[in-house]
C-alpha positions as CSV (number, residue, x, y, z in Angstrom):
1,X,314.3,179.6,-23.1
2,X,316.9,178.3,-21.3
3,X,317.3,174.4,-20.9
4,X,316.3,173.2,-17.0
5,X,319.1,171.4,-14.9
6,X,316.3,168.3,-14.2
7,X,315.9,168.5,-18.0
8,X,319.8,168.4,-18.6
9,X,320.0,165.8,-15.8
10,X,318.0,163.4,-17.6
11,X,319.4,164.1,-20.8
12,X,322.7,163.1,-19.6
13,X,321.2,159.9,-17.9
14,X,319.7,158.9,-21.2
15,X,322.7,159.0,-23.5
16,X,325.0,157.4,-20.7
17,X,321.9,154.2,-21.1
18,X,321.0,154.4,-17.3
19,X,317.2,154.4,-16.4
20,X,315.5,157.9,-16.4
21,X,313.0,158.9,-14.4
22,X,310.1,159.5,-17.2
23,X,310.1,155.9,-18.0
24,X,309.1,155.1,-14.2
25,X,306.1,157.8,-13.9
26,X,302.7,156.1,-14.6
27,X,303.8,152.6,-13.9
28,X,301.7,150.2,-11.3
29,X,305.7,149.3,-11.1
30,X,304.6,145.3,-10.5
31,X,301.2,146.0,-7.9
32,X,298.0,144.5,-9.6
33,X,295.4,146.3,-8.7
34,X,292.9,143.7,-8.7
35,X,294.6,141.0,-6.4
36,X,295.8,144.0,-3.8
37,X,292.3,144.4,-1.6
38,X,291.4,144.9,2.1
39,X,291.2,142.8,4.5
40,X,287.6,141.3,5.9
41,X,286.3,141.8,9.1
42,X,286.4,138.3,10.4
43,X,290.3,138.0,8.4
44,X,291.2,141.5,10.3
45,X,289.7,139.3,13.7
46,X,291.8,136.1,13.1
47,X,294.7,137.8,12.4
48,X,295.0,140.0,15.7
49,X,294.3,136.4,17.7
50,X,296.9,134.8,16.1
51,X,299.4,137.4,17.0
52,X,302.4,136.2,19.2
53,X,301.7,138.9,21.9
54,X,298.4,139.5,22.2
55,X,296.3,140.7,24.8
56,X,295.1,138.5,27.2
57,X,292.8,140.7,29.1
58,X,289.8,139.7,26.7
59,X,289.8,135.8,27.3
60,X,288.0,134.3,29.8
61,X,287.8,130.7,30.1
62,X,285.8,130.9,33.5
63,X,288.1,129.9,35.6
64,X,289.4,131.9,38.9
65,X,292.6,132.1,41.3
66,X,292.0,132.9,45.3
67,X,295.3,134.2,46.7
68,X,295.0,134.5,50.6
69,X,298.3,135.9,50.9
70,X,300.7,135.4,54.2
71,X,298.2,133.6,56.5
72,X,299.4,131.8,59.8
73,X,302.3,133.6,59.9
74,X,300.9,135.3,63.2
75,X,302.0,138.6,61.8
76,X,300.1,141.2,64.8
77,X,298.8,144.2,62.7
């Protein structure tokens, strides 16, 4: 059988000393597995109110604004 051009590819790359590909499969390549984890609930929470533009639509602090709009102006509708 005939010799693959991937296969002669990476047999050039090796005798020139540059990095071949085989040497990269079945690496983590620097991610530990056990630090890396998902977020909490409450962290997911605190994270989206600390955002710079978050939505304001949810936050109510009680208070109210009355806008009569163009009184006295004796506009006759």
């Amino acid at each position: 059988m005939s010799i693959s051009k991937a296969r002669k590819a990476r047999q050039k790359l090796a005798q020139q000393g540059l990095m071949t590909p085989d040497i990269l499969r079945g690496s983590w390549q620097g991610v530990n597995p056990t630090i890396k984890r998902t977020p909490t609930l409450q962290e997911k929470q605190a994270k989206l109110n600390k955002k710079h533009r978050r939505n304001h639509a949810n936050y109510s602090d009680g208070s109210f604004c009355i806008y009569r709009g163009l009184q006295g102006l004796g506009s006759a509708c």
